[in-house]
N, C-alpha and C positions, 0 to 999 in steps of 0.2 A: 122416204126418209123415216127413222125409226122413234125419230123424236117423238113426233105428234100421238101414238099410242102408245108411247111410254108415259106423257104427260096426262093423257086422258086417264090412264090405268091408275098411277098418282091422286088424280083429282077424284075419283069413283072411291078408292081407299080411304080418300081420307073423310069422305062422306060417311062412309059406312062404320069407321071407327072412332067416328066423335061420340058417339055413345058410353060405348066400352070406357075409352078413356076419361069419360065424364065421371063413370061408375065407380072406374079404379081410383078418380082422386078422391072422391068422397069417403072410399073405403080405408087407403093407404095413408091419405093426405096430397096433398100439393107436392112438396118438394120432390118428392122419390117421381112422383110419375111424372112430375117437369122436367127432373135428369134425366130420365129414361128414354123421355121422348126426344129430351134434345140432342143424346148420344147414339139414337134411331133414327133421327133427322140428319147429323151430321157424317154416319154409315150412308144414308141414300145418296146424298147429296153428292158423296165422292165417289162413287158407284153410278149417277146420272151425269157426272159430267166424265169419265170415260165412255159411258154410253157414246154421248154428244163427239166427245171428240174421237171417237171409231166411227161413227156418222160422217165426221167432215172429212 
Protein backbone atom coordinates (compact mmCIF):
# COMPACT_ATOMS: atom_id res chain seq x y z
CA UNK A 1 0.00 0.00 0.00
CA UNK A 2 1.39 3.47 -0.75
CA UNK A 3 0.02 5.06 1.98
CA UNK A 4 2.46 4.35 4.60
CA UNK A 5 5.53 5.96 2.71
CA UNK A 6 3.68 8.66 1.66
CA UNK A 7 3.05 9.41 5.29
CA UNK A 8 6.52 8.62 6.49
CA UNK A 9 7.89 10.92 3.50
CA UNK A 10 5.33 13.68 5.08
CA UNK A 11 6.36 13.26 8.66
CA UNK A 12 10.51 13.32 7.59
CA UNK A 13 9.54 16.95 5.70
CA UNK A 14 7.96 18.24 8.05
CA UNK A 15 10.82 17.69 10.46
CA UNK A 16 13.27 18.97 8.37
CA UNK A 17 11.31 22.24 7.46
CA UNK A 18 10.37 23.40 10.92
CA UNK A 19 13.44 25.33 10.87
CA UNK A 20 13.11 27.25 7.69
CA UNK A 21 9.79 28.08 8.62
CA UNK A 22 10.66 29.15 11.96
CA UNK A 23 13.20 31.49 10.14
CA UNK A 24 10.79 32.69 7.55
CA UNK A 25 8.29 33.93 10.30
CA UNK A 26 10.74 35.86 12.26
CA UNK A 27 11.96 37.28 8.97
CA UNK A 28 8.43 37.89 7.04
CA UNK A 29 6.29 37.81 10.16
CA UNK A 30 3.44 35.39 11.12
CA UNK A 31 0.75 36.14 8.98
CA UNK A 32 2.31 35.69 5.33
CA UNK A 33 4.05 32.43 6.27
CA UNK A 34 0.80 31.11 8.19
CA UNK A 35 -1.13 31.74 4.71
CA UNK A 36 1.41 30.20 2.98
CA UNK A 37 1.67 27.29 4.82
CA UNK A 38 -1.92 26.88 5.22
CA UNK A 39 -2.50 27.21 1.24
CA UNK A 40 0.59 24.32 1.12
CA UNK A 41 -1.17 22.33 3.54
CA UNK A 42 -4.35 22.52 1.95
CA UNK A 43 -2.55 21.60 -1.86
CA UNK A 44 -1.17 18.36 -0.02
CA UNK A 45 -3.96 17.49 1.62
CA UNK A 46 -5.95 17.12 -1.62
CA UNK A 47 -3.29 15.61 -3.45
CA UNK A 48 -2.86 12.76 -0.21
CA UNK A 49 -6.24 11.99 -0.41
CA UNK A 50 -6.30 11.14 -4.18
CA UNK A 51 -3.29 9.32 -3.34
CA UNK A 52 -5.41 7.42 -0.70
CA UNK A 53 -8.10 6.93 -2.67
CA UNK A 54 -6.14 5.53 -5.95
CA UNK A 55 -4.79 3.08 -3.01
CA UNK A 56 -8.16 1.91 -2.25
Amino acid sequence: MAVRPTTMVSGVLWMLMARPWGTASHRLGRRPVLLTGLAGFACAYLLFSDLVHLAL
